[in-house]
C-alpha positions in Angstrom: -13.1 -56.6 -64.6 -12.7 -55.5 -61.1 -11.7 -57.8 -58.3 -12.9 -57.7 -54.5 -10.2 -58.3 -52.1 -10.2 -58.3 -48.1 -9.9 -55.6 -46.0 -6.8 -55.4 -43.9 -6.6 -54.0 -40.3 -4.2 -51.6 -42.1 -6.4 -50.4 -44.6 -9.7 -49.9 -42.1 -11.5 -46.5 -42.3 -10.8 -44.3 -39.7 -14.8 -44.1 -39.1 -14.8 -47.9 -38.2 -12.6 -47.2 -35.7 -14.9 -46.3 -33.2 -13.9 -47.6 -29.8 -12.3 -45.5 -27.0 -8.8 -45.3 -26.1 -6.6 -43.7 -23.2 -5.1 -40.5 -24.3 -1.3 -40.1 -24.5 0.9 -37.3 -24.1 3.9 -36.0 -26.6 6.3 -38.8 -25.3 3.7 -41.4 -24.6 2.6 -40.7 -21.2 -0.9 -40.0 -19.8 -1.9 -36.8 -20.0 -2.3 -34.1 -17.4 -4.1 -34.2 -14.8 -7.5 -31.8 -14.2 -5.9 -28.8 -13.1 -8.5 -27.8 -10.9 -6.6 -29.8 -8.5 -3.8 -27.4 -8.4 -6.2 -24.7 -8.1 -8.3 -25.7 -5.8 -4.4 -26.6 -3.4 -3.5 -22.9 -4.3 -6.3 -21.4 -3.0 -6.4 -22.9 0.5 -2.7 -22.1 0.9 -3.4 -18.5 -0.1 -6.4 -18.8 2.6 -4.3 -19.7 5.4 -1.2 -17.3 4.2 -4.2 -14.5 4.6 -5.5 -16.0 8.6 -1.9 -16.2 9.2 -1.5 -12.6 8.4 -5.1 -11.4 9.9 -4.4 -13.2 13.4 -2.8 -10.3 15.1 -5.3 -7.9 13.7 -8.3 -9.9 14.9 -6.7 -10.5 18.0 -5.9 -6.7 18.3 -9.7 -5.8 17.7 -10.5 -8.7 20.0 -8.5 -7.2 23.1 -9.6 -4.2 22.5 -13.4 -5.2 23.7 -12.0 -7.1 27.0 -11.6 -5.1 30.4 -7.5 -4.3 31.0 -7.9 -7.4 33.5 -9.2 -10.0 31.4 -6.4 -8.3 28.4 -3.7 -9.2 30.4 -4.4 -12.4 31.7 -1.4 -14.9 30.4 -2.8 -16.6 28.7 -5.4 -14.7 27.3 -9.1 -15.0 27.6 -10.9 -15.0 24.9 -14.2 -15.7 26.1 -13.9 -13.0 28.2 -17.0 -10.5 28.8 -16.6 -7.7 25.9 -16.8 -4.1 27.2 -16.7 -1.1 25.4 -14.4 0.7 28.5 -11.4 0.9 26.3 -13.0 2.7 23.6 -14.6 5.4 25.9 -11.2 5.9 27.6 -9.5 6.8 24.2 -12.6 9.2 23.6 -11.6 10.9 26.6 -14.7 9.9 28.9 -12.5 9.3 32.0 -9.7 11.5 31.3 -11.2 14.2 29.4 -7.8 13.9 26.8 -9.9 14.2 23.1 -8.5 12.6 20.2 -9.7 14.3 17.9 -6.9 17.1 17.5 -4.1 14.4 17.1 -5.9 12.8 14.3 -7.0 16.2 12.7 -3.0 16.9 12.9 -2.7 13.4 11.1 -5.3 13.8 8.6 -3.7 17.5 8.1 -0.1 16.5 7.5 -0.8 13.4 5.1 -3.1 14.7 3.1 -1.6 18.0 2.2 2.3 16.3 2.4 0.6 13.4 -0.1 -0.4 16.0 -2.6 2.6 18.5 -2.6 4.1 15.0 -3.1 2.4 14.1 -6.8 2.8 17.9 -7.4 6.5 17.7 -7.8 6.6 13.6 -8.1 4.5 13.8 -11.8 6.7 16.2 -13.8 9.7 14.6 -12.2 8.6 11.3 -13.6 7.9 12.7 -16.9 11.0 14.2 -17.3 12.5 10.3 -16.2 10.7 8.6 -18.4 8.9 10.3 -21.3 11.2 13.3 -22.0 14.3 11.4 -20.3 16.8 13.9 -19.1 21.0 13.3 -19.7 22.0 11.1 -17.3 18.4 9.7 -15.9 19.7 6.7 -14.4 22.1 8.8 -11.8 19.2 10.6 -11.0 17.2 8.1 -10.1 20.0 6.3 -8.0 20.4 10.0 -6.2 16.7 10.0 -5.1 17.2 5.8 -4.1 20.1 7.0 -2.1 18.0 9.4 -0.2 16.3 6.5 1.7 19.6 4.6 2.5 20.7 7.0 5.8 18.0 5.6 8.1 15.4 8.7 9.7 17.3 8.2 13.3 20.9 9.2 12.0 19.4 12.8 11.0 17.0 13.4 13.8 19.4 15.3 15.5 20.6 17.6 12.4 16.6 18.3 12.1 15.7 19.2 15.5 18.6 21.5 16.1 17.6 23.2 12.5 13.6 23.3 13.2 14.8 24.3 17.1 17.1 27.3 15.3 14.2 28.7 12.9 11.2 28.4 15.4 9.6 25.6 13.6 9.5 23.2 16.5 5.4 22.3 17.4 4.4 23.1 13.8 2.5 21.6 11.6 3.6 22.9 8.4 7.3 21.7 9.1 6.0 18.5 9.8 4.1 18.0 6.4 7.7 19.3 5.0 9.3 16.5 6.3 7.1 14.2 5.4 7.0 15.7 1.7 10.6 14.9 1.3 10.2 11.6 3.2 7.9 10.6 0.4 9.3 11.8 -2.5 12.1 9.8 -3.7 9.6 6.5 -3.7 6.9 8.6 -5.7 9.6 9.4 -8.3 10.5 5.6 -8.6 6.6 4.3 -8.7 5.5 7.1 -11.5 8.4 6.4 -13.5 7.3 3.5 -14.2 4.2 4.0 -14.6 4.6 7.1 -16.7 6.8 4.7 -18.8 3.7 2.4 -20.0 1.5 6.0 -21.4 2.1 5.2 -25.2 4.4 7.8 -26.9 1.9 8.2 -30.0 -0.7 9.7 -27.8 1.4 12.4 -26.6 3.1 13.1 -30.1 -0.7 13.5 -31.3 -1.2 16.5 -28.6 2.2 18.1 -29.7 1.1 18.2 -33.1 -2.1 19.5 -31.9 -0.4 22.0 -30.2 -0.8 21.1 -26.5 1.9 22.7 -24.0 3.1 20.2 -21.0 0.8 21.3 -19.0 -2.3 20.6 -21.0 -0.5 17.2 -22.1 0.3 16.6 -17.8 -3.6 17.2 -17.4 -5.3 16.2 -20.1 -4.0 13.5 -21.6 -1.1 11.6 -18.6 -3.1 12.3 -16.0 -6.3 10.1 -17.1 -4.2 7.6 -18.7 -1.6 7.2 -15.6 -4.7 7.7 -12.6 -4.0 4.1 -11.1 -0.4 4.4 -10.5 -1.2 8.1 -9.0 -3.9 6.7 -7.0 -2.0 4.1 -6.0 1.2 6.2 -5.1 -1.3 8.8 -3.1 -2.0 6.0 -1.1 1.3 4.8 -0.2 2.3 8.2 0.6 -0.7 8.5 2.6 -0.2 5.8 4.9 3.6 6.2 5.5 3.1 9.9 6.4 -0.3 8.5 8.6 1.9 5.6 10.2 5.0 7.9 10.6 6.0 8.1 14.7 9.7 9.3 15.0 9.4 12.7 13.4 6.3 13.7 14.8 7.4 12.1 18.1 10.7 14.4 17.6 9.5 17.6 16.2 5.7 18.1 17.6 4.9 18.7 21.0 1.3 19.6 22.1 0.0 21.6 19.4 1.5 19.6 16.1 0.9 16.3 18.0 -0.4 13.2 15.7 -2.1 10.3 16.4 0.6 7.7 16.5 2.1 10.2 19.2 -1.8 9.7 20.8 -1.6 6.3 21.1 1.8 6.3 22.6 0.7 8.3 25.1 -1.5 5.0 26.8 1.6 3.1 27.5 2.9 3.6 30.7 5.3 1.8 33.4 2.3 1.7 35.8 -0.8 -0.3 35.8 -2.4 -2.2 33.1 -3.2 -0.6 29.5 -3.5 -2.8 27.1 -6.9 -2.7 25.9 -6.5 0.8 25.6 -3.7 0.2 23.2 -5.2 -2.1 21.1 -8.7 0.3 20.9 -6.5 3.2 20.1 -4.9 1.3 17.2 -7.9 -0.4 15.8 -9.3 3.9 15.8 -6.4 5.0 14.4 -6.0 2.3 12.2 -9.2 3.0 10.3 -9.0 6.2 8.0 -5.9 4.0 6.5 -8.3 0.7 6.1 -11.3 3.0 4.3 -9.1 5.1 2.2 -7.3 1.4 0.8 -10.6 -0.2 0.5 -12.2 2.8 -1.3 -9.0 2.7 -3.8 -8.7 -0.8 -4.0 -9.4 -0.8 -7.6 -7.1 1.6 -8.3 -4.6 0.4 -6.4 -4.6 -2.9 -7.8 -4.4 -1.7 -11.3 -2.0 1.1 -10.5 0.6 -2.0 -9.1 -0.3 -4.2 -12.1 0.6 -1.3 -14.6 4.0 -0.6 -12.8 5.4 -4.1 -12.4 4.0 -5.4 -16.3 6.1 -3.6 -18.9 
């Protein structure tokens, strides 16, 4: 014979239990709050981190449209009248001084010093990092100790040497220098991104009887194209950006555009506008090559810094 007996609280189904009840965390406390919050906090300090950083650039492009009159008011005017003036003076309207040799000689010397730069920069790297040689680490800290002697304490050694051998106004010596200017942080950035192509995929070629070449074009290249695009485009803009050298070495003929743009500063009269136009020109093969490789770049930074 059964017998009914009352329910305790203790002994109530969990499906009774049907009202609602604060969460708790592991020890007891609320739990976290939305974390949109924190998001949402990140992003407007990464917004005003990025004005902060684009308020001498607007401000450059800005000047550039005022008169040199209304640029050198202190303090500035920014509701100025915008002229183009500045801009036909760096085309040479006034003086009849082109700019377009300079930034040929620019485009020239970075482009061709960028590529002998991953010519020699890949096999190094593979031969750092895939195939390491004895002793790989001192050769890396011998190419990091190539950039330690700042530029200034060998411009002398390098003018008296290009002054010797006739090289002094020429172009070609100037996208030597930059080539060895550039190489040492090309073997450090491929290394390390050579270091993340996976070791089976290049055993498989051996077996199949690929040489390093094929291996170098077929299968590292394709595999490693961020970090090369995005060490082509560091080289590019430090040779493209690079003053004392060409300042140095070139003269007339070899001249580049930051030596252009130096040219509108003088100790008489006013020329900033024509400053700041020359810039914001000269700054934008380096802004279109960036944004066309942005991609590339991005993924080429993320490869060599996640391994």
């Amino acid at each position: 014979m059964s017998t009914l007996t009352a329910a305790s609280p203790n002994n109530t189904p969990a499906a009774a239990n049907t009202g609602s009840r604060p969460s708790f965390g592991r020890f007891g406390g609320k739990s976290r709050k939305d974390p949109t919050r924190n998001n949402t906090a990140a992003g407007i300090a990464a917004w005003l981190l990025a004005l902060l950083f684009a308020t001498p650039v607007l401000w450059m492009i800005l000047t550039s449209f005022h008169s040199e009159t209304d640029a050198a008011t202190n303090p500035p005017s920014i509701a100025a009248d915008l002229t183009l003036d500045a801009y036909k003076e760096f085309f040479g309207a006034t003086s009849g001084v082109s700019p377009w040799p300079p930034l040929i000689n620019s485009a020239t010397a970075s482009i061709l010093s960028t590529v002998l730069v991953l010519v020699l920069a890949i096999p190094a790297a593979y031969a750092l990092s895939i195939k390491p040689v004895k002793k790989w680490t001192d050769v890396m800290f011998f190419f990091l100790s190539t950039k330690m002697m700042p530029v200034v304490a060998a411009i002398l050694p390098l003018y008296l040497f290009a002054r010797t051998v006739g090289a002094l106004d020429n172009i070609w010596f100037l996208i030597l220098m930059y080539t060895s200017m550039n190489l040492p942080i090309a073997v450090w950035m491929m290394r390390s991104f050579l270091a993340e192509v996976p070791e089976e995929m290049l055993e498989a070629a051996q077996i199949d009887g690929a040489g390093l070449l094929l291996i170098l074009r077929r299968i590292i290249a394709p595999v490693a194209m961020p970090g090369i695009a995005a060490t082509a485009l560091i080289c590019f803009i430090f040779s493209w950006n690079e003053l004392l050298l060409a300042r140095v070495l070139t003269g007339v003929v070899a001249g580049t555009a930051p030596v252009f743009l130096t040219g509108f500063v003088s100790g008489q009269g006013l020329f900033l506008a024509k400053v700041c136009a020359a810039a914001v020109v000269i700054s934008l093969p380096v802004l279109f090559a960036g944004f066309a490789a942005q991609d590339k770049l991005v993924q080429g930074l993320s490869l060599g810094a996640v391994k």
